[in-house]
N, CA, C, O and CB atoms as a CASP TS submission, in Angstrom:
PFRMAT TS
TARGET T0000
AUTHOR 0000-0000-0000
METHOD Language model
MODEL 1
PARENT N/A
ATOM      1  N   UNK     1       0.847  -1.169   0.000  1.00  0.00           N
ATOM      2  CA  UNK     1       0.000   0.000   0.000  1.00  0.00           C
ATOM      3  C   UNK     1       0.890   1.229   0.000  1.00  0.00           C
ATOM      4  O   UNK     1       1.903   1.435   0.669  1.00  0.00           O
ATOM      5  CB  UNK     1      -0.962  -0.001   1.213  1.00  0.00           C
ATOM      6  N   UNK     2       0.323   1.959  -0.849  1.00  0.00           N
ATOM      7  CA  UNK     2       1.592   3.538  -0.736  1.00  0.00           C
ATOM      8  C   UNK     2       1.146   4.297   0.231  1.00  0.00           C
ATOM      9  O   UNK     2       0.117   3.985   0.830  1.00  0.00           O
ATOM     10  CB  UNK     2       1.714   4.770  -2.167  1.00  0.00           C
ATOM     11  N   UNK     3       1.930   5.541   0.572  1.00  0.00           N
ATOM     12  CA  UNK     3       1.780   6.078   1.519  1.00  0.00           C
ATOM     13  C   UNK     3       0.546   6.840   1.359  1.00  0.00           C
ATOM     14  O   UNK     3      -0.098   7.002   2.396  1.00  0.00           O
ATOM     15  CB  UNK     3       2.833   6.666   1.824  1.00  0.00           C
ATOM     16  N   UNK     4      -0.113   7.546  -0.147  1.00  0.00           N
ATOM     17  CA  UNK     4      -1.091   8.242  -0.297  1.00  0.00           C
ATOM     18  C   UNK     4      -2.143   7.466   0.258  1.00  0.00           C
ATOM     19  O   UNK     4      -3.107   7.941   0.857  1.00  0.00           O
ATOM     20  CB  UNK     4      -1.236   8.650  -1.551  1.00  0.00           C
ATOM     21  N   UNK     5      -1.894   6.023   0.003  1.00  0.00           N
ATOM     22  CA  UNK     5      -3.367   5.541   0.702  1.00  0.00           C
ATOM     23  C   UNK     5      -3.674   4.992   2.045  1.00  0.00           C
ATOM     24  O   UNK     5      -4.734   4.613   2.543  1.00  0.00           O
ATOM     25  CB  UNK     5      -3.884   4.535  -0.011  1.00  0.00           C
ATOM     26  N   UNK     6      -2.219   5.065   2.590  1.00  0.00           N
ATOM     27  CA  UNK     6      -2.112   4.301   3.823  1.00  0.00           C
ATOM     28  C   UNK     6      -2.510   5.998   4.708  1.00  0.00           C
ATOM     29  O   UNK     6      -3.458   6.113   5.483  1.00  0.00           O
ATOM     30  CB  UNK     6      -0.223   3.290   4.117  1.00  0.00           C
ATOM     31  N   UNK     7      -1.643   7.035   4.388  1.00  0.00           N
ATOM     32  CA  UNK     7      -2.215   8.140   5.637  1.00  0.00           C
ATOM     33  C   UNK     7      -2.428   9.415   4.714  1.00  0.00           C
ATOM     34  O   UNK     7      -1.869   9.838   3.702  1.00  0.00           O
ATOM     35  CB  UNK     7      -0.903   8.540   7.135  1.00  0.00           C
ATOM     36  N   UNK     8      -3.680   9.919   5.660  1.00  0.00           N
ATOM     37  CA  UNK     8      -4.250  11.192   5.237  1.00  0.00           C
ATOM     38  C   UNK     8      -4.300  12.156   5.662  1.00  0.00           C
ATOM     39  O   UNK     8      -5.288  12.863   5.858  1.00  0.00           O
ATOM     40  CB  UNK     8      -5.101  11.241   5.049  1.00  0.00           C
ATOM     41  N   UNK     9      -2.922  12.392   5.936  1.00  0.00           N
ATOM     42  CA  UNK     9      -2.079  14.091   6.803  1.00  0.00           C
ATOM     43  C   UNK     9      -2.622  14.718   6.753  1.00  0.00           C
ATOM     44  O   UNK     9      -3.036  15.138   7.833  1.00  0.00           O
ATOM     45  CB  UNK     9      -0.940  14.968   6.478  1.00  0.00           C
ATOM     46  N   UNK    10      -3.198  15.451   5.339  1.00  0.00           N
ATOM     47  CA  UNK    10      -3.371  16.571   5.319  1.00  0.00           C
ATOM     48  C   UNK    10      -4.843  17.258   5.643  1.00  0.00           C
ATOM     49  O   UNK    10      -5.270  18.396   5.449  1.00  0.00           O
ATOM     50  CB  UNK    10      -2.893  16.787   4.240  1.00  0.00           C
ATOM     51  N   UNK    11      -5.587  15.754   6.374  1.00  0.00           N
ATOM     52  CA  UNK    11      -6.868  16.100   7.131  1.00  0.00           C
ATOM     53  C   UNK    11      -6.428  15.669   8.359  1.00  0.00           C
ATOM     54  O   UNK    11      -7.306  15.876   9.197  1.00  0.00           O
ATOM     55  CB  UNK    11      -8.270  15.419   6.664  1.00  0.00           C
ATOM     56  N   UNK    12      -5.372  15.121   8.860  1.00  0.00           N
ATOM     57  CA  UNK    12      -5.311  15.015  10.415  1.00  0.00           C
ATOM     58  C   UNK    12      -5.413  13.540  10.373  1.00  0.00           C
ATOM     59  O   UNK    12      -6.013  13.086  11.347  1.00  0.00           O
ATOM     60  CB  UNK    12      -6.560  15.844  11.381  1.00  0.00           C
ATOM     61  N   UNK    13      -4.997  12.667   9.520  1.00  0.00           N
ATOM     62  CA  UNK    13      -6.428  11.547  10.086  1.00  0.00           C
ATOM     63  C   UNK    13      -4.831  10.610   9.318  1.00  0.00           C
ATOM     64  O   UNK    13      -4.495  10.756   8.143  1.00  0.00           O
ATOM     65  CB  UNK    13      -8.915  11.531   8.999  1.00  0.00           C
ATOM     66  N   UNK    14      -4.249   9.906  10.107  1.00  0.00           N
ATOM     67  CA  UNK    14      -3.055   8.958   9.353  1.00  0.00           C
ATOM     68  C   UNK    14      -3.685   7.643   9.950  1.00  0.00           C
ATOM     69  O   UNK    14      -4.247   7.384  11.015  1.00  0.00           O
ATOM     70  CB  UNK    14      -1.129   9.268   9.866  1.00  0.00           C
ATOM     71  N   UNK    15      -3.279   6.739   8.545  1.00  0.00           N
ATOM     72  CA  UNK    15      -4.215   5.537   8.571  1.00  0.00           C
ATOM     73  C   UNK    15      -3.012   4.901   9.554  1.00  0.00           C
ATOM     74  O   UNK    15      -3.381   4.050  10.364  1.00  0.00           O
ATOM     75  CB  UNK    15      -4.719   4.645   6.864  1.00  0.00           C
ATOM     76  N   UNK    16      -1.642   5.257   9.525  1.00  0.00           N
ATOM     77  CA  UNK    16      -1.087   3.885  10.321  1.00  0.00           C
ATOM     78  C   UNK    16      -1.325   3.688  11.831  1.00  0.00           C
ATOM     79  O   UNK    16      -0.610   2.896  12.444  1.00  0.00           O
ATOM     80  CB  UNK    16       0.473   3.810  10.210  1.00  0.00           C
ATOM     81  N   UNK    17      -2.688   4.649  12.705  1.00  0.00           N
ATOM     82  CA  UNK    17      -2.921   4.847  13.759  1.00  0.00           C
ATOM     83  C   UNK    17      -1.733   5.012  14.587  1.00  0.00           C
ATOM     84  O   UNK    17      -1.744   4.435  15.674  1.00  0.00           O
ATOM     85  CB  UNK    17      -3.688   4.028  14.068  1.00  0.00           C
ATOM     86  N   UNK    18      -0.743   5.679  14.272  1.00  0.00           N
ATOM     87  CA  UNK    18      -0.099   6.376  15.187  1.00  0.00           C
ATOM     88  C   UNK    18       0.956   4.418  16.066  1.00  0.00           C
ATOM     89  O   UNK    18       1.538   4.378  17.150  1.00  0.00           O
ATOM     90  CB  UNK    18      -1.705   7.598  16.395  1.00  0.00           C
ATOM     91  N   UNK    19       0.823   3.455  15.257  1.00  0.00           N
ATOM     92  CA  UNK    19       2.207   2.279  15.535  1.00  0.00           C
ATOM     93  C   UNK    19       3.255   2.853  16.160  1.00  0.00           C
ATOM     94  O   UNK    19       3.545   3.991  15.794  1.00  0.00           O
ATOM     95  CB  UNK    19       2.948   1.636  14.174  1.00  0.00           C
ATOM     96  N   UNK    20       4.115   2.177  17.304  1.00  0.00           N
ATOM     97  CA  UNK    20       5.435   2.648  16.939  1.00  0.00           C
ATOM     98  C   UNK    20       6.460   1.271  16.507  1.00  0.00           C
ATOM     99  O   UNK    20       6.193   0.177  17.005  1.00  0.00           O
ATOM    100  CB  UNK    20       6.042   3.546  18.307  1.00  0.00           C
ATOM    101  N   UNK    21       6.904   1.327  16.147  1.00  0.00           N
ATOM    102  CA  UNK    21       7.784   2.463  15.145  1.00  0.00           C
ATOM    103  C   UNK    21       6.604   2.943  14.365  1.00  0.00           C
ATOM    104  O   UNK    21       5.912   1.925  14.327  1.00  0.00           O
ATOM    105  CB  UNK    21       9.158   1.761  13.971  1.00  0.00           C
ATOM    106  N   UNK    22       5.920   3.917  13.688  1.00  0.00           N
ATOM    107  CA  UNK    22       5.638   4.385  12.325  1.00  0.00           C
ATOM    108  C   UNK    22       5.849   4.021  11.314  1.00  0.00           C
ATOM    109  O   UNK    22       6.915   4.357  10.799  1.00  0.00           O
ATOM    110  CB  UNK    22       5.928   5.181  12.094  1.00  0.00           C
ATOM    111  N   UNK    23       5.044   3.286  10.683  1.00  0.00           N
ATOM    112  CA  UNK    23       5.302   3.165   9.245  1.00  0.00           C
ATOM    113  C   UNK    23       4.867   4.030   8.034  1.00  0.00           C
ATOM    114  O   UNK    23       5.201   3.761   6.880  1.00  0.00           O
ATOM    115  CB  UNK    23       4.874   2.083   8.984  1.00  0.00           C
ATOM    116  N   UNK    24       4.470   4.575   8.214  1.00  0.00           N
ATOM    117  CA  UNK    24       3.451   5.737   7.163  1.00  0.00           C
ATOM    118  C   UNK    24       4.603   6.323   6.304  1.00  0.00           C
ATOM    119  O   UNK    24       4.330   6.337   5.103  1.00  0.00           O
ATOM    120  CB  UNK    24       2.472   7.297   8.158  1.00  0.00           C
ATOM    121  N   UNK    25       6.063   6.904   6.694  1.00  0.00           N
ATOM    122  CA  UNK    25       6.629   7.609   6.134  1.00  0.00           C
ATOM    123  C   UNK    25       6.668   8.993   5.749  1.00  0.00           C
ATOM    124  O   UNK    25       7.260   9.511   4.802  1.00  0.00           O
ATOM    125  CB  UNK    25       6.636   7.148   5.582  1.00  0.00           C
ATOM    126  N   UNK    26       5.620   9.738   7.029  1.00  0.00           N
ATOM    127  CA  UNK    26       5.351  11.227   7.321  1.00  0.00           C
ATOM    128  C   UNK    26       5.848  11.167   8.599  1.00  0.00           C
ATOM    129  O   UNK    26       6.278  10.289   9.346  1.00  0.00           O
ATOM    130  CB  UNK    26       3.811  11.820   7.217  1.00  0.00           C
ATOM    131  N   UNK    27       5.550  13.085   8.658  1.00  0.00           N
ATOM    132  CA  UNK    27       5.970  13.576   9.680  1.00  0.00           C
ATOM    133  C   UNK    27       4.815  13.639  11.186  1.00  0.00           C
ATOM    134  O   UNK    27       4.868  14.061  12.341  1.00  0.00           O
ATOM    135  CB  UNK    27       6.439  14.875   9.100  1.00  0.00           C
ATOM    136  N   UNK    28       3.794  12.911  10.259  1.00  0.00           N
ATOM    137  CA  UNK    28       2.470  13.233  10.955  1.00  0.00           C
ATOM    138  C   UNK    28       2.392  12.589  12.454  1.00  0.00           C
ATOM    139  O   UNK    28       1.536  13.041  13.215  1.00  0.00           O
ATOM    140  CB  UNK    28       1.218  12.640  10.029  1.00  0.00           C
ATOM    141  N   UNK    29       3.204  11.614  12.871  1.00  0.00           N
ATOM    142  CA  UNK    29       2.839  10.527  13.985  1.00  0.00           C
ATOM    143  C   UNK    29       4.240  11.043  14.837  1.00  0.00           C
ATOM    144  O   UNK    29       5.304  10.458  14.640  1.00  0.00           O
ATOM    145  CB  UNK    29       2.750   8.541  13.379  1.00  0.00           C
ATOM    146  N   UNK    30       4.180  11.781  15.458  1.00  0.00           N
ATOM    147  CA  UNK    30       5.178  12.096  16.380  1.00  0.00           C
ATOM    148  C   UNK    30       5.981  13.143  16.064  1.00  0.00           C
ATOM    149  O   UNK    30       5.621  14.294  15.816  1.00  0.00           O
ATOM    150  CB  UNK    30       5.932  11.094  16.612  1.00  0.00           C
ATOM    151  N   UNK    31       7.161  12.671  16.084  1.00  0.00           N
ATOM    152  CA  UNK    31       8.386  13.679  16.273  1.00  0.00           C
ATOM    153  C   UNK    31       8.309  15.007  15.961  1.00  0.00           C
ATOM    154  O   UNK    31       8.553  15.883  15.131  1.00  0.00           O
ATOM    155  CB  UNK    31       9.452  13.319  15.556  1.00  0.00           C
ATOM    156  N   UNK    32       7.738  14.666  17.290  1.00  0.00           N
ATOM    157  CA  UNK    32       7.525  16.127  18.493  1.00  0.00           C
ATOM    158  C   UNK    32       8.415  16.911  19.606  1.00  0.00           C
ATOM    159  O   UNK    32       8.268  17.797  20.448  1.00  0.00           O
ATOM    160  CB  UNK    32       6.525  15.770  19.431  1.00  0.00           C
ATOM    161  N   UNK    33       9.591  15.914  19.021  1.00  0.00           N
ATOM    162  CA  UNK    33      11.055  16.505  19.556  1.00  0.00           C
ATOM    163  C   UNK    33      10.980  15.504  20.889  1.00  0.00           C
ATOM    164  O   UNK    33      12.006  15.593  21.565  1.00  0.00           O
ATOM    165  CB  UNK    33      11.155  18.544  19.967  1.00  0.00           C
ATOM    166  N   UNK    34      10.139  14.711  21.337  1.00  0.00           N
ATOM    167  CA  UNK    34      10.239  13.868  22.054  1.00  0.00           C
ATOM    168  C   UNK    34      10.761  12.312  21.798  1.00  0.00           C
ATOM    169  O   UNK    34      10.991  11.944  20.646  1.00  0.00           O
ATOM    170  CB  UNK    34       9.238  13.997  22.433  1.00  0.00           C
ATOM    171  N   UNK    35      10.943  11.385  22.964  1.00  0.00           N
ATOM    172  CA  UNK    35      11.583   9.638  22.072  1.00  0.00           C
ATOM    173  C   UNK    35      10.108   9.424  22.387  1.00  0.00           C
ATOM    174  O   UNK    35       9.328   9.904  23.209  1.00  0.00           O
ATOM    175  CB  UNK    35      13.176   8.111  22.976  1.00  0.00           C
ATOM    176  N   UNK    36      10.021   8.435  21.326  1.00  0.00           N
ATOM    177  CA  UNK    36       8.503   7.585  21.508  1.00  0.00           C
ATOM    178  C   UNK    36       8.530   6.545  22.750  1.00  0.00           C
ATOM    179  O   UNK    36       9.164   6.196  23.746  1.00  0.00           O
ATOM    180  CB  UNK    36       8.130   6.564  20.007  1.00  0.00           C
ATOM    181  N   UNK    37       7.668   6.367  22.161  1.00  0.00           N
ATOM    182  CA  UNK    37       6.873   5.476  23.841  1.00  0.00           C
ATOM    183  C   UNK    37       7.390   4.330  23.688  1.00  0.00           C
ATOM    184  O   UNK    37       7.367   3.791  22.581  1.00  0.00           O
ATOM    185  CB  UNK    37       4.940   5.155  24.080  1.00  0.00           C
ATOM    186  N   UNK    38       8.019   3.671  24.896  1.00  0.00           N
ATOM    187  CA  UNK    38       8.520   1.791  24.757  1.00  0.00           C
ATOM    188  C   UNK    38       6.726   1.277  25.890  1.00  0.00           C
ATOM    189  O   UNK    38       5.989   0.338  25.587  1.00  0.00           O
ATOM    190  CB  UNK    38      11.057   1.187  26.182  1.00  0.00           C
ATOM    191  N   UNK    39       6.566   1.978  26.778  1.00  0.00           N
ATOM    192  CA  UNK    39       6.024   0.788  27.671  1.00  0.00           C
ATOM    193  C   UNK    39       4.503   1.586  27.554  1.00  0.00           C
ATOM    194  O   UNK    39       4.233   2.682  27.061  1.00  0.00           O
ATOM    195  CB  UNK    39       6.874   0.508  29.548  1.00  0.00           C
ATOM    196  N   UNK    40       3.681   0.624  28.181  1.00  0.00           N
ATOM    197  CA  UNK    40       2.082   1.439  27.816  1.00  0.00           C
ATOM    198  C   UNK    40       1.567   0.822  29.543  1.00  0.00           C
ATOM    199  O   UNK    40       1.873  -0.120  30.274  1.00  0.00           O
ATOM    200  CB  UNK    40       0.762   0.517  25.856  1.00  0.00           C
ATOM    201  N   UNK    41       0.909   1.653  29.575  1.00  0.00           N
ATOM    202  CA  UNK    41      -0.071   1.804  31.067  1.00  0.00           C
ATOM    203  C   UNK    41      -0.988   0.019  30.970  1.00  0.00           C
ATOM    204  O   UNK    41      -1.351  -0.342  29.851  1.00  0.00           O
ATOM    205  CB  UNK    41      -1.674   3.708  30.866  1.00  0.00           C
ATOM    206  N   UNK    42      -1.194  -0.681  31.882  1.00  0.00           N
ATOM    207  CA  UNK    42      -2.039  -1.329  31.667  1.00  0.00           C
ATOM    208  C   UNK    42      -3.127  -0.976  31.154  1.00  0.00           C
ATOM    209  O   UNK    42      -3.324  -1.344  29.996  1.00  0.00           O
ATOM    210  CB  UNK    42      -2.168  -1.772  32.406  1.00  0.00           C
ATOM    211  N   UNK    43      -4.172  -0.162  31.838  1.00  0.00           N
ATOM    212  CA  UNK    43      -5.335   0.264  30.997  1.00  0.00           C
ATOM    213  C   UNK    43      -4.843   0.175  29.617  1.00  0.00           C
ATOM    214  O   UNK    43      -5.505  -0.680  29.029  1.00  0.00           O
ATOM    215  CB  UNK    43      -5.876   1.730  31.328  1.00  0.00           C
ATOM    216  N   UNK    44      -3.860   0.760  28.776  1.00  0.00           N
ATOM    217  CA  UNK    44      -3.883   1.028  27.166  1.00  0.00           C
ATOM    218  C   UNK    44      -3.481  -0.692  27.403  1.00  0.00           C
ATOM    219  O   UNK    44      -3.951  -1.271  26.423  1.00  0.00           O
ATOM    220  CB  UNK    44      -2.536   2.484  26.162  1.00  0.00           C
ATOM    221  N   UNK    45      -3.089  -1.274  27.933  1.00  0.00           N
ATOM    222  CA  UNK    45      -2.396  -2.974  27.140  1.00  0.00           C
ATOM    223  C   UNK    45      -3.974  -3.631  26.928  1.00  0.00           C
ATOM    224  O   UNK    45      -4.360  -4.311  25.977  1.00  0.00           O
ATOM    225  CB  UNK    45      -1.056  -4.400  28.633  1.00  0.00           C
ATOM    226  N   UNK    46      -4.918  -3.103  28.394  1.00  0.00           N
ATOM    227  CA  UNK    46      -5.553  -3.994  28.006  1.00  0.00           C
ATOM    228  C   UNK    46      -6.863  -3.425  27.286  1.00  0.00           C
ATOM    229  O   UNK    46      -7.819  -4.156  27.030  1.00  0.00           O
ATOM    230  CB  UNK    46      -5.708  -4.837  29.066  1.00  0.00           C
ATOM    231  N   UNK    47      -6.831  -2.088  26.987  1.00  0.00           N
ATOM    232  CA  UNK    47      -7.832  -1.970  25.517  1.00  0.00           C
ATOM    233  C   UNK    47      -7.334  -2.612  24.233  1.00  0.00           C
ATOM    234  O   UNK    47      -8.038  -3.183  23.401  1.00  0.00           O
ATOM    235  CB  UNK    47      -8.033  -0.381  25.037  1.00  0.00           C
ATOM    236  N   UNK    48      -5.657  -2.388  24.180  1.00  0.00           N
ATOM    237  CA  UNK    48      -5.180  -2.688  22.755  1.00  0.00           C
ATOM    238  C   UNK    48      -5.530  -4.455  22.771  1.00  0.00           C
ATOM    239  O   UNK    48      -5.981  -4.937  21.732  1.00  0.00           O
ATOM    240  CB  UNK    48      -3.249  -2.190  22.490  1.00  0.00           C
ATOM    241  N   UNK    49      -5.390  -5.008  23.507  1.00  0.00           N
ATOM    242  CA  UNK    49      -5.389  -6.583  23.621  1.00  0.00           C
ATOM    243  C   UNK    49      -7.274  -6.927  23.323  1.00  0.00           C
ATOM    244  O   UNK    49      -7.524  -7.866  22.568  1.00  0.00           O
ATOM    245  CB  UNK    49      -4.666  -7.167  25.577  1.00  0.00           C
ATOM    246  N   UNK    50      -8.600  -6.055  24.006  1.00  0.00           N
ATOM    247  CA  UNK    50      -9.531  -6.134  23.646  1.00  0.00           C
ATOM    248  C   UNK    50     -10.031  -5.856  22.297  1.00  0.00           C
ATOM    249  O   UNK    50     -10.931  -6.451  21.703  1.00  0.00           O
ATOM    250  CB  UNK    50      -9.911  -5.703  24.345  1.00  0.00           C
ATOM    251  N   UNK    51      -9.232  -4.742  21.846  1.00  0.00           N
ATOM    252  CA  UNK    51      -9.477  -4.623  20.382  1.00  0.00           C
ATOM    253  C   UNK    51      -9.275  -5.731  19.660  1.00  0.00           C
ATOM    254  O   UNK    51     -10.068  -6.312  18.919  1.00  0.00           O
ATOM    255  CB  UNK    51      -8.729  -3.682  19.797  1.00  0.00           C
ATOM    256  N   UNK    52      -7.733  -6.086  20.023  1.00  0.00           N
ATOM    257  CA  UNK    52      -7.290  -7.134  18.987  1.00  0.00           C
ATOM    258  C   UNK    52      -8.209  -8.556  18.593  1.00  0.00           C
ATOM    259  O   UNK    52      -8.434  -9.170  17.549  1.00  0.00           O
ATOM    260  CB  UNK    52      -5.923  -7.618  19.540  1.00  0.00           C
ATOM    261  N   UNK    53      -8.708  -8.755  20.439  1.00  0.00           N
ATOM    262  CA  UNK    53      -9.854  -9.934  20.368  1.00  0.00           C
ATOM    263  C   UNK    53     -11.009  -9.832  19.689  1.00  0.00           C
ATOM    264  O   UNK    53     -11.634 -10.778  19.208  1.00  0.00           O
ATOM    265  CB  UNK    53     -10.352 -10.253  21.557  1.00  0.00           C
ATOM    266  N   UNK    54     -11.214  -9.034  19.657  1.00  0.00           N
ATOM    267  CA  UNK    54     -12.767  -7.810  18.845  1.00  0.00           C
ATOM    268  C   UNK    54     -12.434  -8.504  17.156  1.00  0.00           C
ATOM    269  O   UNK    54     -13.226  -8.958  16.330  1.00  0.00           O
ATOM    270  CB  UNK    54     -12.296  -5.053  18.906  1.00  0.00           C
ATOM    271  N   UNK    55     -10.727  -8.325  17.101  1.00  0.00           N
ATOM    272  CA  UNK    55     -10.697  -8.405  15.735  1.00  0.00           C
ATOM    273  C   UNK    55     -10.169  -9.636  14.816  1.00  0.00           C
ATOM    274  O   UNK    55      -9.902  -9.708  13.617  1.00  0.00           O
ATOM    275  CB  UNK    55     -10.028  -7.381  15.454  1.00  0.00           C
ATOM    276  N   UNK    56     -10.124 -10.724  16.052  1.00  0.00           N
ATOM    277  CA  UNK    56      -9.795 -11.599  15.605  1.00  0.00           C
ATOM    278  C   UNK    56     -11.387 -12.758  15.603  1.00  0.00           C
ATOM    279  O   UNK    56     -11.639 -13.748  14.916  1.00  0.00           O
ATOM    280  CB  UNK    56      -8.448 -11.884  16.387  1.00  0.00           C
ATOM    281  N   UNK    57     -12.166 -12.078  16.662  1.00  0.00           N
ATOM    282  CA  UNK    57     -13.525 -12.754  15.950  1.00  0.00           C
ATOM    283  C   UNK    57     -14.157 -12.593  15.117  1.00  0.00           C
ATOM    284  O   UNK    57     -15.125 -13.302  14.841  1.00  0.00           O
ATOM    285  CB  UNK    57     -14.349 -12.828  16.371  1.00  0.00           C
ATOM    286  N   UNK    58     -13.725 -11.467  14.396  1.00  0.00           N
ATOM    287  CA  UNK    58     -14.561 -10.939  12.959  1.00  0.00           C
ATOM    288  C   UNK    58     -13.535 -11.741  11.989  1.00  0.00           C
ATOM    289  O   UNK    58     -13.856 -11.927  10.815  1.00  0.00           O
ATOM    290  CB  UNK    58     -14.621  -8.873  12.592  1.00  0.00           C
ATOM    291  N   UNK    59     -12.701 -12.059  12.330  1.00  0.00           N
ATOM    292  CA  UNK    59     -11.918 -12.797  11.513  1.00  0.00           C
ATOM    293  C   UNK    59     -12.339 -14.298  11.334  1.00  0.00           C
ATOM    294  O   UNK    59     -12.300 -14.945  10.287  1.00  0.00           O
ATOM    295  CB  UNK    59     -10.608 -12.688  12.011  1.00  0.00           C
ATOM    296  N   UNK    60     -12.724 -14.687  12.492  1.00  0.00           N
ATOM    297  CA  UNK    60     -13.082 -16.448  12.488  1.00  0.00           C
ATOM    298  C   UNK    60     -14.646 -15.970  11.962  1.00  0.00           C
ATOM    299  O   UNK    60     -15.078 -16.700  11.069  1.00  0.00           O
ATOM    300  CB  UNK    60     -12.980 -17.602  14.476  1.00  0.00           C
ATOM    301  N   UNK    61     -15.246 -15.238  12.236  1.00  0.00           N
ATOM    302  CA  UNK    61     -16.314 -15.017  11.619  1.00  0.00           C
ATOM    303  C   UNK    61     -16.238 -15.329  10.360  1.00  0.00           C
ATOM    304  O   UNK    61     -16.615 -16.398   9.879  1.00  0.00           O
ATOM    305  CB  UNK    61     -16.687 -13.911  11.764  1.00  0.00           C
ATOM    306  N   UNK    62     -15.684 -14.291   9.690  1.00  0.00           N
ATOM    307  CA  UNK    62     -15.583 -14.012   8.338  1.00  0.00           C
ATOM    308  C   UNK    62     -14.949 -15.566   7.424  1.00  0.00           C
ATOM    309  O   UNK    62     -15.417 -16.108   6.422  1.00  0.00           O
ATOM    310  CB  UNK    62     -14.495 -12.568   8.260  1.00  0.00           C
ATOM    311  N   UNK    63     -13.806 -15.915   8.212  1.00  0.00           N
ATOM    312  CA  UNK    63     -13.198 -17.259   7.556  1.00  0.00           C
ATOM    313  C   UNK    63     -14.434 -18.352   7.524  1.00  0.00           C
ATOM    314  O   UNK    63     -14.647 -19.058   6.538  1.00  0.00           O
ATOM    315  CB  UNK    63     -11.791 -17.917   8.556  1.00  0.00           C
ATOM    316  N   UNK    64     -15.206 -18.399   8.710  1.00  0.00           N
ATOM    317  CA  UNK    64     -16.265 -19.393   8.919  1.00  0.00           C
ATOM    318  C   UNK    64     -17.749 -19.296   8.020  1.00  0.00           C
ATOM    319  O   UNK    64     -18.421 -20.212   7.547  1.00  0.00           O
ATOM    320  CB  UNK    64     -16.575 -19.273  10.443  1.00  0.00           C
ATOM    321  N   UNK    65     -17.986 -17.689   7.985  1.00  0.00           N
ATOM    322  CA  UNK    65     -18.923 -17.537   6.376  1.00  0.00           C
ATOM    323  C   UNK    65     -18.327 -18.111   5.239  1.00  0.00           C
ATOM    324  O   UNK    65     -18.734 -19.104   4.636  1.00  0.00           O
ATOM    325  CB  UNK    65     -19.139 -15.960   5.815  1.00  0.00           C
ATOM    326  N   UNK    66     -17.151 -17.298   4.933  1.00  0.00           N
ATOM    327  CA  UNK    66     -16.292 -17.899   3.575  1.00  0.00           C
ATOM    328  C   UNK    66     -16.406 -19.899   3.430  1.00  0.00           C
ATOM    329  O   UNK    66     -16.917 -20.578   2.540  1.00  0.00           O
ATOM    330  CB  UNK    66     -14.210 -17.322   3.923  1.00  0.00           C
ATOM    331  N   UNK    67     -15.851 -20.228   4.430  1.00  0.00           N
ATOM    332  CA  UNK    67     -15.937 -22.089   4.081  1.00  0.00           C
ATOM    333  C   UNK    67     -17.309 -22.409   3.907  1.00  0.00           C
ATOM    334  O   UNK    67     -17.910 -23.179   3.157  1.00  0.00           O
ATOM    335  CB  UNK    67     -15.367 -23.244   5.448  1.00  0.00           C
ATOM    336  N   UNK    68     -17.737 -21.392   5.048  1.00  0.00           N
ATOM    337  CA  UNK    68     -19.903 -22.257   4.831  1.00  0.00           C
ATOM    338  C   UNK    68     -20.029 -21.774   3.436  1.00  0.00           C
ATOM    339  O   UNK    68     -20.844 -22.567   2.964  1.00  0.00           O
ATOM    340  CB  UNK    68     -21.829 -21.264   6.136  1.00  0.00           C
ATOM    341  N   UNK    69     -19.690 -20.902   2.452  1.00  0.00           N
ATOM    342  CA  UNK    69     -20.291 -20.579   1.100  1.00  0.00           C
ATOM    343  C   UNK    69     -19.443 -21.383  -0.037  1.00  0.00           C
ATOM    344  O   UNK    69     -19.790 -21.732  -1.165  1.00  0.00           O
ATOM    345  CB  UNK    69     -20.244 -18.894   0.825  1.00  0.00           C
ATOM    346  N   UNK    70     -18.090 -21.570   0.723  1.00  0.00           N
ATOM    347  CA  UNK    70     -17.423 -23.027  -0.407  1.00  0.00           C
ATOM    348  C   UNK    70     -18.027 -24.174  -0.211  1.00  0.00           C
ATOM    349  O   UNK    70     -17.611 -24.971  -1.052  1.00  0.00           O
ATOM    350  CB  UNK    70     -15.796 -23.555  -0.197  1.00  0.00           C
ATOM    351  N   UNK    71     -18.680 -24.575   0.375  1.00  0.00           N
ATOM    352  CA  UNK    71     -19.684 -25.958   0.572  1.00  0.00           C
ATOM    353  C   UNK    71     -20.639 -25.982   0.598  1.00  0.00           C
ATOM    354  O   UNK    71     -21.283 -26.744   1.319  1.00  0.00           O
ATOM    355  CB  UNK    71     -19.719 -26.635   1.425  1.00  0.00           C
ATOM    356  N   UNK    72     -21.118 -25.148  -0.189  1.00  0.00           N
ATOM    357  CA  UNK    72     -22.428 -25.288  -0.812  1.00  0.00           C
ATOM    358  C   UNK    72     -22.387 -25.517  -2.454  1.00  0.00           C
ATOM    359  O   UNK    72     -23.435 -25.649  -3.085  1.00  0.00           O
ATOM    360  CB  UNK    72     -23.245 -23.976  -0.456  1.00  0.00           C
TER
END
């Protein structure tokens, strides 16, 4: 994916949600003259870890529609 479609600086809005490291290849996600973040608060571990679960059942979801429509 190129960078035009991965982030959209120039409304505020960068698709690589702000990762670290950054992958986007703008200036948009930090360096703010500060070092980025190594460690995260529990609260953020355990939203990021709920999301992820959020998104791995739309995933077995989705895989589990897909096979039910190859066997038919």
């Amino acid at each position: 994916m190129s960078h035009e479609e991965k982030c959209d600086c120039n409304n505020s809005a960068c698709g690589c949600e702000h990762q670290q490291p950054c992958d986007c290849g703008c200036d948009c996600c930090g360096d703010d003259g500060h070092f980025p973040r190594r460690y995260q608060t529990k609260a953020e571990q355990i939203a990021f870890l709920e999301g992820y679960l959020g998104e791995l059942k739309l995933e077995l979801q989705a895989v589990e529609e897909h096979l039910a429509s190859l066997k038919i």
